[in-house]
BAFI-3210 file (N, C-alpha, C; in Angstrom, 3 decimals, decimal comma, padded with zeros to 6 digits):
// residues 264
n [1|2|3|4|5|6|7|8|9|10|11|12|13|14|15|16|17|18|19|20|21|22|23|24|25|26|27|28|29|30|31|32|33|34|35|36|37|38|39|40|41|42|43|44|45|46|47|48|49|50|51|52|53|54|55|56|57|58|59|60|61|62|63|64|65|66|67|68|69|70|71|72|73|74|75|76|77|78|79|80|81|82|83|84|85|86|87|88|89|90|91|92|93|94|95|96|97|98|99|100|101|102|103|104|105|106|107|108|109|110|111|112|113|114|115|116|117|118|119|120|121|122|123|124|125|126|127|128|129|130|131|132|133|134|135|136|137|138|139|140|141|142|143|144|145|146|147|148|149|150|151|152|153|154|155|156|157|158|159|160|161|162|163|164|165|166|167|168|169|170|171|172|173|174|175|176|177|178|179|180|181|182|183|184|185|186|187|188|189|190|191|192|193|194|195|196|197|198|199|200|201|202|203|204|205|206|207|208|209|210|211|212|213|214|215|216|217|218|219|220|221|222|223|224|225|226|227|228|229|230|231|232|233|234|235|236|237|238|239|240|241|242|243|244|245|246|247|248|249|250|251|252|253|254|255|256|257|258|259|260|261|262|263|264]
n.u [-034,526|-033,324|-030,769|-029,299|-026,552|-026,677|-024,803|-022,260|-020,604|-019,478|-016,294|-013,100|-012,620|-015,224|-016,973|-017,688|-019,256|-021,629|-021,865|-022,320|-025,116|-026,767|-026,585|-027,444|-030,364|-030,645|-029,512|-026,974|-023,833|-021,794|-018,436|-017,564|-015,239|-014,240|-013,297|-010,398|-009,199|-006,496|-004,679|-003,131|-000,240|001,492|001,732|003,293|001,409|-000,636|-000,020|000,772|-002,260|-002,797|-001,118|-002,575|-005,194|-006,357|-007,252|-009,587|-013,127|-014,772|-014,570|-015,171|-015,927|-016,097|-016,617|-015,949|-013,057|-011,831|-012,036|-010,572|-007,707|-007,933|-008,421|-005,498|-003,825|-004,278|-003,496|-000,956|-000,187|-001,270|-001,265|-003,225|-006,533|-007,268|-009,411|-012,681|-013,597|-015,757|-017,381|-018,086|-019,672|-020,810|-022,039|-023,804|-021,746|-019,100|-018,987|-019,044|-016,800|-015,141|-016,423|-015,845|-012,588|-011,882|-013,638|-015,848|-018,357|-020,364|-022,142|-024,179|-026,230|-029,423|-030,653|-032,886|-033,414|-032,375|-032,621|-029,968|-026,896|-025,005|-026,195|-028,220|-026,490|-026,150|-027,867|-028,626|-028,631|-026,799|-024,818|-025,552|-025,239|-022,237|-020,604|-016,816|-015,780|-013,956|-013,488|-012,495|-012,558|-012,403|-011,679|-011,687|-009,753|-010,637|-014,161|-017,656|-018,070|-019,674|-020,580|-018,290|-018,286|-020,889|-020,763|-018,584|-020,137|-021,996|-020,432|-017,926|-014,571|-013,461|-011,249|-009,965|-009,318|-007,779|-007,113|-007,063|-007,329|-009,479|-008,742|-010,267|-010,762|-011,286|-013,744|-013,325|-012,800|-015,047|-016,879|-017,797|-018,811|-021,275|-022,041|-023,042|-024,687|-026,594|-026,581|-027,498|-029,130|-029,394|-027,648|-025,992|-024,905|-023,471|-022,137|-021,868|-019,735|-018,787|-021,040|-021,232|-018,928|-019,591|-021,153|-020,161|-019,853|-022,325|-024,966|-027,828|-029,788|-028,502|-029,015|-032,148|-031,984|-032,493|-031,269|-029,876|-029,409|-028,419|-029,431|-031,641|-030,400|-028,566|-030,208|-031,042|-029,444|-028,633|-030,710|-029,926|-028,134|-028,602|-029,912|-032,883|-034,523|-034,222|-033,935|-034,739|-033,076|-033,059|-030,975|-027,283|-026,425|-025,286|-027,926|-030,288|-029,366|-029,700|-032,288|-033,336|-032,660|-034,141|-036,446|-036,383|-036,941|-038,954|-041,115|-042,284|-039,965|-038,851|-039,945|-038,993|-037,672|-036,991|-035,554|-032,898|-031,802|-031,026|-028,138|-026,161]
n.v [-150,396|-149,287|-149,931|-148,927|-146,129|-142,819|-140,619|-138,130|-135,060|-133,146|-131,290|-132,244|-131,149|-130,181|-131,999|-133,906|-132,334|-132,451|-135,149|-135,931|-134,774|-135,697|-138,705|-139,088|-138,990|-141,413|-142,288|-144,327|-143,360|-142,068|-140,977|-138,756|-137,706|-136,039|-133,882|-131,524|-129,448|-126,829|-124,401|-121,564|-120,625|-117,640|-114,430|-111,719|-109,440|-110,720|-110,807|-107,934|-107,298|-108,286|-106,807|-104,553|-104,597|-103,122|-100,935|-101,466|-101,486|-103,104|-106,697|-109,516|-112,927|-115,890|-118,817|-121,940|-122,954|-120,364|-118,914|-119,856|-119,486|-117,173|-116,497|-117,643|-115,770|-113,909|-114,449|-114,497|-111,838|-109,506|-109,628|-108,035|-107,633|-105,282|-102,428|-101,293|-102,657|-103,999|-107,758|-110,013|-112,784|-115,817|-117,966|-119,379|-121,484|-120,685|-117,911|-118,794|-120,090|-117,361|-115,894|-117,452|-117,324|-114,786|-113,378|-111,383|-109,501|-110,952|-110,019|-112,226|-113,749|-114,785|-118,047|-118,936|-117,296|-119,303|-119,800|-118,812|-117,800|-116,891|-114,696|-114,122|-112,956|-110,223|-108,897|-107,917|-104,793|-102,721|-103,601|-102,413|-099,524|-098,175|-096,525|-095,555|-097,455|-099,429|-102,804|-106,033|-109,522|-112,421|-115,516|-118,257|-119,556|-119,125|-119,647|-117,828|-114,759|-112,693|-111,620|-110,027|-108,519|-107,705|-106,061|-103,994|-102,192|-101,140|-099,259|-100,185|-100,160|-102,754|-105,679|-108,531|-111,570|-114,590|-116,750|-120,167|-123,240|-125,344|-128,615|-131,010|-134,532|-137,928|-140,234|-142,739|-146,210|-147,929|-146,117|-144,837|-147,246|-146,801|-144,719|-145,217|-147,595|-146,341|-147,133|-145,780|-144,345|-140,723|-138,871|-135,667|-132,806|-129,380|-127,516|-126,099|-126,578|-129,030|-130,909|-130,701|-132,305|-134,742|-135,418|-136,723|-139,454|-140,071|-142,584|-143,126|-144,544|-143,192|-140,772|-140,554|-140,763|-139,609|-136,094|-134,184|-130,581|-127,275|-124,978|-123,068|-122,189|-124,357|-126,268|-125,728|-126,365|-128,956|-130,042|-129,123|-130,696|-132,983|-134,178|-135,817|-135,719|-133,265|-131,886|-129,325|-128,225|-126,121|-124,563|-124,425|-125,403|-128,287|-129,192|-128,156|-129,040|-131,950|-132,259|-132,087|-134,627|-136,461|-135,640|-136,458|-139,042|-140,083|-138,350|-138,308|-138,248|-135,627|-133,885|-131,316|-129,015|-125,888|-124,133|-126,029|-125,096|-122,882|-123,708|-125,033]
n.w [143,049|145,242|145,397|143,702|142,904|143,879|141,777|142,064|141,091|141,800|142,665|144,260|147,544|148,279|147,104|149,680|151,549|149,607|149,444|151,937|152,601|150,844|151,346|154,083|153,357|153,273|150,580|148,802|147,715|144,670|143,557|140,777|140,293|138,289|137,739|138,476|139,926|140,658|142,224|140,020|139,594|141,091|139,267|138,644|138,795|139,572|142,614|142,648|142,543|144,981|147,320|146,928|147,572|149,405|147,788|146,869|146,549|146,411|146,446|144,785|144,886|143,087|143,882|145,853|146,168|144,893|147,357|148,874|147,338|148,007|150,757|151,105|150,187|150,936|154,169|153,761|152,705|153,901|157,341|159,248|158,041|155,551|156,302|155,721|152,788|150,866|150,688|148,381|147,598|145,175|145,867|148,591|149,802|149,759|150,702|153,294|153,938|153,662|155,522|157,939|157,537|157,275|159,381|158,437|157,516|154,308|151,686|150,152|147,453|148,166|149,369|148,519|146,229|143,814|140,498|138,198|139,821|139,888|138,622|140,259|142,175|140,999|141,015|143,618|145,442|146,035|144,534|142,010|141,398|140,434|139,463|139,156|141,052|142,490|141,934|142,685|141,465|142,379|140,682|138,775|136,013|132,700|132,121|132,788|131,388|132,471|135,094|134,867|132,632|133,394|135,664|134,849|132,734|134,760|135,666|137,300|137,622|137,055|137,695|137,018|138,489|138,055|139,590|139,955|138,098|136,027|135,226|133,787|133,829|132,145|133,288|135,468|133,920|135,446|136,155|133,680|132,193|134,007|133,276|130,841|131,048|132,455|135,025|137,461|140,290|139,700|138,411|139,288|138,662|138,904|137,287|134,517|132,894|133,571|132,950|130,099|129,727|130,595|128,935|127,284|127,539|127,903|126,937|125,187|127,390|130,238|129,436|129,655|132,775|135,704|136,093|137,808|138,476|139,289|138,358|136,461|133,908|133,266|132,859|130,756|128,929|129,300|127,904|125,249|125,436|125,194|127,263|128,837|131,716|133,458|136,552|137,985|140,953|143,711|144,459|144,596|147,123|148,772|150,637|149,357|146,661|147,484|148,099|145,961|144,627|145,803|145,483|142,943|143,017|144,415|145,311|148,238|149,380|149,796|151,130|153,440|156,028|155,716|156,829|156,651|154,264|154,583|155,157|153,406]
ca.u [-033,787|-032,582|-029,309|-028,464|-026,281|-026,585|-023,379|-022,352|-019,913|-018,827|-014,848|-012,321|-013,335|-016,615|-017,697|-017,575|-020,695|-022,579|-022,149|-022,934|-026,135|-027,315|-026,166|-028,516|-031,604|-030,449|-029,577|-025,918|-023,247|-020,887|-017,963|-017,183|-013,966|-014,048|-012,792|-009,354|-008,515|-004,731|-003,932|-002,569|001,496|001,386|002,032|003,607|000,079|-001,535|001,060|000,232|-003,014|-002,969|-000,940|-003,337|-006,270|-006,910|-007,619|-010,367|-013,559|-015,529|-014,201|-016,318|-015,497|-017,313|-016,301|-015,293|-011,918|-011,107|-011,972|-009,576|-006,423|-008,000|-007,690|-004,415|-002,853|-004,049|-002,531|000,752|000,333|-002,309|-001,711|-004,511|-007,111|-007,185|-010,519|-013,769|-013,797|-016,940|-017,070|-018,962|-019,422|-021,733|-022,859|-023,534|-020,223|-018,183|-019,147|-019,203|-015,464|-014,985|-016,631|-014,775|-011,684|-011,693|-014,249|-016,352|-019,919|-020,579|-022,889|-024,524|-027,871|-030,549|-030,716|-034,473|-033,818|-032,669|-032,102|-028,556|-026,208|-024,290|-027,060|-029,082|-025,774|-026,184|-029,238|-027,976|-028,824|-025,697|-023,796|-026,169|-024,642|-020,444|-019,395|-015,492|-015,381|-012,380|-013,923|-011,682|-013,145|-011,152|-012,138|-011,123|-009,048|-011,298|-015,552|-018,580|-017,714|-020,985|-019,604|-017,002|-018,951|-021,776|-020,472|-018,293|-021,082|-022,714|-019,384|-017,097|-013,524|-012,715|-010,129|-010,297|-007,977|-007,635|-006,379|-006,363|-007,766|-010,077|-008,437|-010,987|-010,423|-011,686|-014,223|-012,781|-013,766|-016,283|-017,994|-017,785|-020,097|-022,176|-022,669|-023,098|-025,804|-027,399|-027,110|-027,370|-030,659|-029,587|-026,552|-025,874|-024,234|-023,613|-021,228|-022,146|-018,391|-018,594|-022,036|-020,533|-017,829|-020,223|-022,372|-019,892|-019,615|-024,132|-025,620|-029,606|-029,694|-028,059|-029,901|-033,363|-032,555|-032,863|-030,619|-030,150|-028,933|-028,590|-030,080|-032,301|-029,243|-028,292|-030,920|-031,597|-028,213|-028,945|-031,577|-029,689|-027,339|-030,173|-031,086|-034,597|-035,211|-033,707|-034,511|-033,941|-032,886|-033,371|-029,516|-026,253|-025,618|-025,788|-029,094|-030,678|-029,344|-029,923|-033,655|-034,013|-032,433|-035,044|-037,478|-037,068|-036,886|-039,420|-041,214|-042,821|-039,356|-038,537|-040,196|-037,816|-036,934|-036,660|-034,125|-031,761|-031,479|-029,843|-027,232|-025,649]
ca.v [-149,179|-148,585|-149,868|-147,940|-145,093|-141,194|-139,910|-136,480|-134,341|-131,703|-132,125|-132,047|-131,000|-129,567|-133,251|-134,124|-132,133|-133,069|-136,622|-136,169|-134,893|-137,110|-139,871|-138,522|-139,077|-143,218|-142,926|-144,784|-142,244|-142,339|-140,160|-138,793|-137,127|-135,849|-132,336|-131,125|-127,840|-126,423|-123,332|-120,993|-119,820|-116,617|-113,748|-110,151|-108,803|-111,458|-110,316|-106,557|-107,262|-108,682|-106,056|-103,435|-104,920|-101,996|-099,982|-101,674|-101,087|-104,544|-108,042|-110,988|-114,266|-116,780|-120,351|-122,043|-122,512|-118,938|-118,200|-120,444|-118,933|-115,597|-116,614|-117,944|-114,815|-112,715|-114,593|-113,930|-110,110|-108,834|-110,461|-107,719|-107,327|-103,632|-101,906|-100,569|-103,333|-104,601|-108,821|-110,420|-114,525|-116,401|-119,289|-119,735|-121,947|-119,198|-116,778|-119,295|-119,874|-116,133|-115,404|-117,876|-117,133|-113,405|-112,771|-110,013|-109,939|-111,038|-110,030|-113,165|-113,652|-115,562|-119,275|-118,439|-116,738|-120,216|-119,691|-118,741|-117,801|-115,706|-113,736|-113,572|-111,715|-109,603|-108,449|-107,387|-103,499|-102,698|-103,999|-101,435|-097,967|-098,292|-095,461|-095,123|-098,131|-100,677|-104,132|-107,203|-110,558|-113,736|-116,525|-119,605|-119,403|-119,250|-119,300|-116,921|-113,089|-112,144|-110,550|-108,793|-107,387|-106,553|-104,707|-102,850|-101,751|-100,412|-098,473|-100,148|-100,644|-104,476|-106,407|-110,092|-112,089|-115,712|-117,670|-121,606|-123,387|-126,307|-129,589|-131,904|-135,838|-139,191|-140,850|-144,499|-147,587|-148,844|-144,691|-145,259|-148,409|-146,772|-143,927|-145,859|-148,568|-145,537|-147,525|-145,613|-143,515|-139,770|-138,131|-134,775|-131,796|-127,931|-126,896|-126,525|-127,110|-130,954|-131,631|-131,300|-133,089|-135,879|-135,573|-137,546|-141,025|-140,420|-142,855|-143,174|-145,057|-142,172|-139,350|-140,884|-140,943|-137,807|-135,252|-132,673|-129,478|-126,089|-123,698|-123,136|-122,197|-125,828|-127,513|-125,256|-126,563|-130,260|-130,106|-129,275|-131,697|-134,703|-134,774|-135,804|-135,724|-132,340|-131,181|-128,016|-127,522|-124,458|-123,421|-125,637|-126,009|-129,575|-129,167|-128,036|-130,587|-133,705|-132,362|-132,190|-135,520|-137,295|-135,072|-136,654|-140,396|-140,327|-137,267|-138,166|-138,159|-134,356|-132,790|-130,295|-127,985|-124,578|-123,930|-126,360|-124,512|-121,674|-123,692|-125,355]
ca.w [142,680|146,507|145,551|142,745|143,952|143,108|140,950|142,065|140,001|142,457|142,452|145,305|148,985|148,081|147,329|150,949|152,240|149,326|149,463|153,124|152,434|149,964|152,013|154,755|152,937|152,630|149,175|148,118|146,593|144,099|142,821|139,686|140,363|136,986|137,458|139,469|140,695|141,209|141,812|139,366|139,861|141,496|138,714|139,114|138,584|140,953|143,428|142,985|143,090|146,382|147,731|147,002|147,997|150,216|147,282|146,426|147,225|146,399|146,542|144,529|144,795|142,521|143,998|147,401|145,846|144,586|148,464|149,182|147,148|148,455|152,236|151,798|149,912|152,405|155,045|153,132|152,205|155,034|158,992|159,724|156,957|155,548|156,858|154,544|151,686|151,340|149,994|148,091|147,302|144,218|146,769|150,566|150,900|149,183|151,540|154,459|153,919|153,591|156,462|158,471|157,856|157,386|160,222|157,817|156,813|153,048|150,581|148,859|147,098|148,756|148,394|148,165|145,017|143,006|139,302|138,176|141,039|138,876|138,274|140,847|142,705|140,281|141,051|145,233|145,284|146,343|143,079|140,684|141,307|140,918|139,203|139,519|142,053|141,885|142,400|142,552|141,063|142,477|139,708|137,493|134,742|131,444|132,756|132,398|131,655|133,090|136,120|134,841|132,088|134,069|136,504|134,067|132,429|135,901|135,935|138,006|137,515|137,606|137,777|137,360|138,964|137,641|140,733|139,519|136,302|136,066|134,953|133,195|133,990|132,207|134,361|135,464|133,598|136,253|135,972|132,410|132,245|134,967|132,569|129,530|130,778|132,774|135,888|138,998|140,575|139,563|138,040|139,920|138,489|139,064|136,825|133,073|131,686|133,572|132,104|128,563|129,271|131,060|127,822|126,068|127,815|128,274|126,288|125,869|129,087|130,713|128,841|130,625|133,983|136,580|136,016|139,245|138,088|140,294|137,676|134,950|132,897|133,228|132,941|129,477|128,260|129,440|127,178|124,208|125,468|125,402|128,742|129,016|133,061|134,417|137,833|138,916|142,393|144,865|144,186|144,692|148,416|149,583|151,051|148,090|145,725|148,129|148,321|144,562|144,426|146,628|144,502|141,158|142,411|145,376|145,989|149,174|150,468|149,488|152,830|153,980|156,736|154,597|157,677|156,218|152,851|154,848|155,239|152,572]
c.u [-032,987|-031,198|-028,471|-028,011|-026,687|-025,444|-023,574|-021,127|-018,958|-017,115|-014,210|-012,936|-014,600|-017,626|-018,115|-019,348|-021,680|-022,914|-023,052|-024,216|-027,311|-027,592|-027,261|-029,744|-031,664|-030,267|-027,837|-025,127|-022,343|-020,145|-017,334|-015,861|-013,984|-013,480|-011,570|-008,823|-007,379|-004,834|-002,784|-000,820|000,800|002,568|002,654|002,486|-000,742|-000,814|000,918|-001,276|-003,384|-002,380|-001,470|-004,317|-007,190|-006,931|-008,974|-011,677|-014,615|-014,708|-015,242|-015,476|-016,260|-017,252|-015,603|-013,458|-011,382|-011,200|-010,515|-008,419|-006,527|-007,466|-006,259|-002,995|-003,063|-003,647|-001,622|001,076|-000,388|-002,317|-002,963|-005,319|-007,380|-009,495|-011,322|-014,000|-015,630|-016,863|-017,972|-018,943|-020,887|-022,600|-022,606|-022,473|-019,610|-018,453|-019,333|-017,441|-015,296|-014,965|-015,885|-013,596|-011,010|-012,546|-015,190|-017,706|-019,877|-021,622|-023,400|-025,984|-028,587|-030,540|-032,152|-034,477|-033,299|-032,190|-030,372|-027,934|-025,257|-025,191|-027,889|-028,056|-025,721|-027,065|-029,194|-028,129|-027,361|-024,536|-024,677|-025,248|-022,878|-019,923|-018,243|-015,459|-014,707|-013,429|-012,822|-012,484|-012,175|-011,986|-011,253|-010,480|-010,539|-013,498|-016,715|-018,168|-018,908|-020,695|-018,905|-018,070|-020,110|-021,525|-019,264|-019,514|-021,952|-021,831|-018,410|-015,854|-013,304|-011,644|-010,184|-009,152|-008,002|-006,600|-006,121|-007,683|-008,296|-009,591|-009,648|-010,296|-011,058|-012,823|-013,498|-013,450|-015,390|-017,503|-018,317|-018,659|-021,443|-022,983|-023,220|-024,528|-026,977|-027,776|-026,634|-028,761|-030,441|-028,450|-026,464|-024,266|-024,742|-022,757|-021,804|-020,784|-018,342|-019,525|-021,972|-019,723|-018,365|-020,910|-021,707|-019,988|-021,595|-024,826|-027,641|-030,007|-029,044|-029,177|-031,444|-033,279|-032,340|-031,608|-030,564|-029,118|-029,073|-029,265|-030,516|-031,192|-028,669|-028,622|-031,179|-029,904|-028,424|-029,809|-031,001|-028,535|-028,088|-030,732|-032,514|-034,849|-034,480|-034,172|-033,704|-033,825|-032,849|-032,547|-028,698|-025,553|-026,012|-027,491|-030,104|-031,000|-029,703|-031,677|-034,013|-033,466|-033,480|-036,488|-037,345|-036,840|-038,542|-040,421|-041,986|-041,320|-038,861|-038,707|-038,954|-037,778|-036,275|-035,288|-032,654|-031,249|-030,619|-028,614|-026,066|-024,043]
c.v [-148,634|-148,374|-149,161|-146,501|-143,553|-141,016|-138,323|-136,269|-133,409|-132,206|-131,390|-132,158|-130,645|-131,126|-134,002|-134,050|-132,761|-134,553|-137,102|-136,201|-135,221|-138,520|-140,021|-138,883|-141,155|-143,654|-143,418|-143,391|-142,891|-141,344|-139,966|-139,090|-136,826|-134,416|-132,034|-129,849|-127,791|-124,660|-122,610|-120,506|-118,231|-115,773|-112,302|-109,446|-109,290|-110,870|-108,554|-106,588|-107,595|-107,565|-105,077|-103,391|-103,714|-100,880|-100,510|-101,786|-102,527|-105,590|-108,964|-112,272|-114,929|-118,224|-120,485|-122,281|-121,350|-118,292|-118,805|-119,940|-117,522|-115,495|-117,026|-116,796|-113,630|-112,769|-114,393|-112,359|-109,672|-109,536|-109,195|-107,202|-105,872|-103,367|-101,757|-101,318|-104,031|-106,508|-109,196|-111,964|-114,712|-116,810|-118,689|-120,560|-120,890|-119,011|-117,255|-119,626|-118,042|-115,242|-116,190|-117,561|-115,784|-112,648|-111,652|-110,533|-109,959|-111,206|-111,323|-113,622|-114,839|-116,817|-119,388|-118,078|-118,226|-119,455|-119,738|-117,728|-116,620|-113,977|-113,059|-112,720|-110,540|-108,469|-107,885|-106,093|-102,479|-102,821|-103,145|-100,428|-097,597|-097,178|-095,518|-096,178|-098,808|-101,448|-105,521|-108,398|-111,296|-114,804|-117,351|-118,906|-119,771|-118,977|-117,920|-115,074|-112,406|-111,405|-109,777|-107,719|-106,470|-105,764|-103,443|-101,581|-101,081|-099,373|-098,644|-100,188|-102,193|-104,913|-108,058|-110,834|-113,900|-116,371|-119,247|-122,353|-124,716|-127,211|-130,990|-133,513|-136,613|-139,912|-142,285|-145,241|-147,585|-147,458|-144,818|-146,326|-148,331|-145,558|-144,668|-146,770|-147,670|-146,610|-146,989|-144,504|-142,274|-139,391|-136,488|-133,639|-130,090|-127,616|-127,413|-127,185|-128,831|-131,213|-131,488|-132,240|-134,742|-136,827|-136,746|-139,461|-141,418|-141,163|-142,566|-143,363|-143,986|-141,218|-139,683|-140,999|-139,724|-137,300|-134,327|-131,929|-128,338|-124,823|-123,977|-123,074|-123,327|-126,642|-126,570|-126,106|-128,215|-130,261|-130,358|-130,153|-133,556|-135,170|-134,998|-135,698|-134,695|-132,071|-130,743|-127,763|-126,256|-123,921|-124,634|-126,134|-127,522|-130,161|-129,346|-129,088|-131,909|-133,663|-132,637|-133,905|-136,626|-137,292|-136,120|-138,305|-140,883|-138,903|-136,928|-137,625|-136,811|-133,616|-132,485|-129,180|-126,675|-124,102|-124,158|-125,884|-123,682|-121,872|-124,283|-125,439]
c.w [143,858|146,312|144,517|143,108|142,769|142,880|141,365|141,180|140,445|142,866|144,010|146,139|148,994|148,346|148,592|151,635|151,062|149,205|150,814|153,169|151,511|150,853|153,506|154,768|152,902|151,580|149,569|146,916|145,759|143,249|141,606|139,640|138,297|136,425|139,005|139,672|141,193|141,224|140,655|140,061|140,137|139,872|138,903|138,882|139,253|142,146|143,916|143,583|144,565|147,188|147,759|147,179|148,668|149,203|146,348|146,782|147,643|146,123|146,066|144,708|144,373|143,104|145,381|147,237|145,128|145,931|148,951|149,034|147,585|149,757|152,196|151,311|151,073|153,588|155,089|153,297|153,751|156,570|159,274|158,403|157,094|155,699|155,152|152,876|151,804|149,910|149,640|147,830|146,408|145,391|148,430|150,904|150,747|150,318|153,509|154,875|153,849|155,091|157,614|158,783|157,765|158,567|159,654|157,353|155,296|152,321|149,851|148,716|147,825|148,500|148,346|146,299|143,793|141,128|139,250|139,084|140,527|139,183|139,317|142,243|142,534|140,602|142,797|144,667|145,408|145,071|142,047|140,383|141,845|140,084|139,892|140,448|141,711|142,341|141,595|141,865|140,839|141,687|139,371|136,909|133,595|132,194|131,795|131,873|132,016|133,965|135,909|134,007|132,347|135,101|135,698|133,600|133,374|136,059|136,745|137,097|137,833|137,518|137,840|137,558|138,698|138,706|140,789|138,208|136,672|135,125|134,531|133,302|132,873|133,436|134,204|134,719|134,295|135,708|134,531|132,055|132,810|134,092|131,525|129,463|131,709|134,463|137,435|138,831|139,789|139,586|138,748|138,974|138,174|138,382|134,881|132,154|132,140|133,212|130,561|128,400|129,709|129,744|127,047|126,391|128,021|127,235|126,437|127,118|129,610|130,622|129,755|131,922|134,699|136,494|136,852|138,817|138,969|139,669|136,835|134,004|132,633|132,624|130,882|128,466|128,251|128,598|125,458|124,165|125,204|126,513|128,696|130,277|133,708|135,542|138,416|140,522|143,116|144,451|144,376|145,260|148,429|149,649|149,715|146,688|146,470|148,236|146,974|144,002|144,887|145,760|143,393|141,375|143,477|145,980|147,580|150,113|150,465|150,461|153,371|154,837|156,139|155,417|157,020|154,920|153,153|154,877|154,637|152,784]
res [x|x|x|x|x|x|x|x|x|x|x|x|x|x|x|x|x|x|x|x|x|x|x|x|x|x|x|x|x|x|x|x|x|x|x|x|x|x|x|x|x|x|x|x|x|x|x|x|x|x|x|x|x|x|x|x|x|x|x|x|x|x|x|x|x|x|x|x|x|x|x|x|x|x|x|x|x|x|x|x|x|x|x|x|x|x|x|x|x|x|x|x|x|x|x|x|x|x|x|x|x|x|x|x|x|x|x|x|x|x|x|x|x|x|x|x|x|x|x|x|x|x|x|x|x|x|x|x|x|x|x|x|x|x|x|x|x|x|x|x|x|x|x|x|x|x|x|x|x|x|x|x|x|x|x|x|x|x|x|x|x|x|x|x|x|x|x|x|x|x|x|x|x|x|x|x|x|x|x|x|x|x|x|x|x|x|x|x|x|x|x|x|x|x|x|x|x|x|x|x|x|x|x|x|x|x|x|x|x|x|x|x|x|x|x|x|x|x|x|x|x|x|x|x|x|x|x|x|x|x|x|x|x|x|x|x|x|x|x|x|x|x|x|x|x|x|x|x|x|x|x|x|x|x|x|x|x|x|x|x|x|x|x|x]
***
């Protein structure tokens, strides 16, 4: 089974670190590429919004690419970022790009806390009590309304800003056969809209072999998708997933450095 590789899912630049740390452990990778990210055309309402940034009082960002079109509009509108915003990010990359290239401390939930990422931002003390507050939310095109609507509902003001749209691929032939006869160690995905769209090329052989997912919400959907072998991971840095990957073929080799979780 050594040589059968792990399939990850995670699309564009993101794929990078996690292949790395997969690759780490001595397993064999292999990429989907099954999902493409573009930026959205800048709008006269994306455009305001950016210019007024400084009237806002919270900033979310759900994804390492919505930080992305965030850092590079504010290089455009803002050479010095406007004071007293406070930011927020889903994940530890998010907010590791964020913090990078804006220099600012960011809000983001624990990778301790595990479940849905969404949610468990949600749950930051800080995001309860918004009466009257503006809060920005840089996102996808189309996704969860969880965020928006829950912090409405706390009383903020939102604003959701749709910055570029997820492009769904074909897997290649060869991925296509690899799905089909179910032959590689452990399929890998964090994103519920590419494990539907995975669902379709998953035969039986597929459906039986380890499934690494970043949340219960996932893995509850893999289920009614036919997964039979989910395993839930800590959350959906790198780290995380390459431990739960080791987990569901080998579990002696799972021993982990809780350290490295911090850093995803």
């Amino acid at each position: 089974m050594a040589e059968l590789p792990v399939l990850i899912s995670r699309p564009g630049e993101r794929a990078g670190p996690l292949a790395a740390a997969i690759e780490a452990r001595g397993l064999p990778v292999k990429r989907l590429d099954v999902m493409h990210l573009e930026p959205l055309p800048e709008t006269p309402a994306t455009r305001t919004a950016w210019l007024d940034i400084d009237h806002f009082h919270k900033v979310v960002v759900v994804s390492p690419f919505a930080a992305e079109c965030l850092l590079e509009a504010l290089d455009r509108y803002w050479p010095q970022l406007p004071m007293g915003i406070d930011f927020y990010a889903v994940g530890a990359s998010t907010a590791a790009l964020l913090h990078r290239g804006l220099g600012v401390r960011v809000h983001v939930p624990s990778p301790s806390a595990g479940e849905d990422t969404s949610e468990a931002l949600l749950r930051l003390a800080s995001l309860h009590a918004l009466d009257g507050q503006r809060v920005l939310l840089v996102a996808g095109e189309g996704g969860r309304p969880l965020i928006a609507e829950t912090l409405a509902s706390r009383g903020a003001r939102v604003t959701r800003l749709a910055v570029y749209r997820r492009c769904l691929l074909d897997p290649d032939p060869a991925m296509q056969m690899w799905l089909a006869n179910g032959d590689y160690r452990a399929l890998v995905v964090s994103s519920g809209e590419i494990l539907e769209h995975l669902a379709r090329w998953c035969t039986d052989a597929a459906l039986n072999q380890p499934l690494i997912v970043s949340s219960s919400r996932l893995a509850t959907l893999a289920g009614r998708l036919g997964f039979n072998f989910p395993v839930v991971a800590s959350g959906a840095t790198p780290a995380a997933l390459a431990v739960a990957v080791a987990r569901s073929s080998a579990p002696e080799e799972a021993d982990v450095d809780h350290d490295d979780l911090e850093k995803g």
